[in-house]
N, C-alpha and C positions, 0 to 999 in steps of 0.2 A: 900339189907341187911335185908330186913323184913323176918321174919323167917316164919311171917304167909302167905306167896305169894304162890298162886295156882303154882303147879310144872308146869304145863302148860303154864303158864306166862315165868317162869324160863326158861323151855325146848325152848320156843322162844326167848326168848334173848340171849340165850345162840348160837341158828344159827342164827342170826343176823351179819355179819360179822362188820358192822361199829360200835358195841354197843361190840364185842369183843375184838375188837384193842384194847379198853382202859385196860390198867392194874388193874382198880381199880374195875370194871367191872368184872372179870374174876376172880379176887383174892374173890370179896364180893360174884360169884355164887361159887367158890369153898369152900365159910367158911359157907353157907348156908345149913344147913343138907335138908331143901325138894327141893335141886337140884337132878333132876335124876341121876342116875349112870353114865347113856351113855355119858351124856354130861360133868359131873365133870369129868371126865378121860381123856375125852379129853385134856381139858386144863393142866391137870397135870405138861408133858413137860415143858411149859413156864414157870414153876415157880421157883425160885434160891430154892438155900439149905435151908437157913432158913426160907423159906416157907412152904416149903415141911414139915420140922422140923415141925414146928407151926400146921402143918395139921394132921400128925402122932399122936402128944399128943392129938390132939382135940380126947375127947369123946364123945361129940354131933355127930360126923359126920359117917358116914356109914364104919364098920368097912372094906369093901371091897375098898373104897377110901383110907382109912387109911394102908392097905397094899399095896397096888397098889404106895402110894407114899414111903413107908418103900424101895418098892423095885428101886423105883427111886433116892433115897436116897444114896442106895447101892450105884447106878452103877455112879451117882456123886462122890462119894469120892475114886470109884475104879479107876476114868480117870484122876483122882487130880495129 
């Protein structure tokens, strides 16, 4: 959740698979603006609606994350 963590750190925990099972893990690299791109998108998927939500208004976070879940968004409430 430190905002000041080397992206490099991030980028590795982020492919760590036993450190991403955890949800809480995966949500605090996605609300982390110096997580990389590659890796915050990845996880995108796993997260409910109003996460996704929650990530969209965030203006801290890279606006290419923030569309990317806008469009996940979409296609939640198109399968509802």
């Amino acid at each position: 959740r430190n905002t000041g963590t080397n992206s490099e750190i991030l980028r590795t925990i982020g492919r760590n698979r036993e450190w991403t099972s955890n949800r809480n893990v995966v949500k605090s690299l996605l609300l982390n603006p110096k997580t990389p791109l590659d890796v915050s998108v990845r996880f995108l998927p796993r997260l409910s609606l109003r996460e996704l939500e929650l990530i969209d208004k965030s203006r801290s976070l890279p606006s290419a994350l923030r569309a990317n879940a806008k469009r996940l968004i979409a296609q939640k409430r198109k399968s509802r």
